[in-house]
Structures are given as structure tokens and as C-alpha cells.
C-alpha positions, 0 to 999 in steps of 0.5 A: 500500500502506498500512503499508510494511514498515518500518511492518510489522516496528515493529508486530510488533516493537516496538508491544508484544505484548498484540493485541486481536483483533477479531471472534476468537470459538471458530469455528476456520473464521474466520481471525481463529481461525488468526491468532491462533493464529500470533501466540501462537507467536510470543509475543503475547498475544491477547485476543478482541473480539468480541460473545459476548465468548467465552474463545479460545486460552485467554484472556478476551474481551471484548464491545468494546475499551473493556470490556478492563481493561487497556492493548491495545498493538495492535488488529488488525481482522477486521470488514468494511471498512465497520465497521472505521473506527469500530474503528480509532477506538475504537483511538486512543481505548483507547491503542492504539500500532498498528492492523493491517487484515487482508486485505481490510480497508480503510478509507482515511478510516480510515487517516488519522485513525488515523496523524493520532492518532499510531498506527502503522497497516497496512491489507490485510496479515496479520500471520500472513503477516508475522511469519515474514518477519521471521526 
């Protein structure tokens, strides 16, 4: 497993709560649509990345990270595992102090560059799953 749970509870609890989803767009039949909806339940903000760059769950998106104007505390990532490496990438470059694989995500290669760049990082979980957990 990549991400233990005490990786898990410091994402959620202490990495910041401004989450930049990527691949979150209006289609409520994706999950990254529902995912971000338990996140905001539980405080966070959520901030959409994905190409049309389209307004979800009531906040602004954004075509790509790097287009967001301000600092992203955590990226979780809702790509193909085959695309998520480059996204956990342009992760360490925006700053971001975690990044969170969902379900199905992974990305070995990935997984080291980004805990060699000092990010924390979790791989195959959902946070969805995870939050309520915590109680």
C-alpha cells in the first residue's frame, strides 16, 4: 500500500484544505463529481482541473494546475494511471504539500519522485472513503 494511514489522516488533516481536483468537470456520473462533493462537507475547498476548465460545486476551474492563481495545498488525481505521473509532477512543481491517487490510480515511478520532492503522497485510496474514518 502506498500512503499508510498515518500518511492518510496528515493529508486530510493537516496538508491544508484548498484540493485541486483533477479531471472534476459538471458530469455528476464521474466520481471525481461525488468526491468532491464529500470533501466540501467536510470543509475543503475544491477547485476543478480539468480541460473545459468548467465552474463545479460552485467554484472556478481551471484548464491545468499551473493556470490556478493561487497556492493548491493538495492535488488529488482522477486521470488514468498512465497520465497521472506527469500530474503528480506538475504537483511538486505548483507547491503542492500532498498528492492523493484515487482508486485505481497508480503510478509507482510516480510515487517516488513525488515523496523524493518532499510531498506527502497516497496512491489507490479515496479520500471520500477516508475522511469519515477519521471521526
Amino acid at each position: 500500500m502506498y500512503g499508510d494511514d498515518a500518511t492518510v489522516r496528515k493529508i486530510l488533516t493537516e496538508s491544508g484544505d484548498t484540493w485541486a481536483v483533477v479531471g472534476l468537470s459538471s458530469n455528476r456520473q464521474r466520481a471525481a463529481y461525488g468526491v468532491a462533493q464529500v470533501l466540501q462537507r467536510f470543509g475543503k475547498r475544491v477547485v476543478p482541473v480539468h480541460p473545459k476548465a468548467e465552474t463545479v460545486h460552485g467554484e472556478q476551474g481551471y484548464a491545468s494546475l499551473a493556470d490556478i492563481p493561487f497556492d493548491v495545498d493538495v492535488v488529488d488525481v482522477f486521470v488514468n494511471s498512465e497520465l497521472a505521473g506527469a500530474v503528480a509532477d506538475e504537483a511538486v512543481a505548483k507547491g503542492a504539500k500532498a498528492v492523493w491517487f484515487q482508486l485505481g490510480v497508480v503510478d509507482e515511478e510516480a510515487y517516488g519522485r513525488t515523496r523524493e520532492a518532499g510531498l506527502e503522497m497516497v496512491m489507490d485510496r479515496c479520500p471520500a472513503i477516508e475522511i469519515p474514518r477519521l471521526g
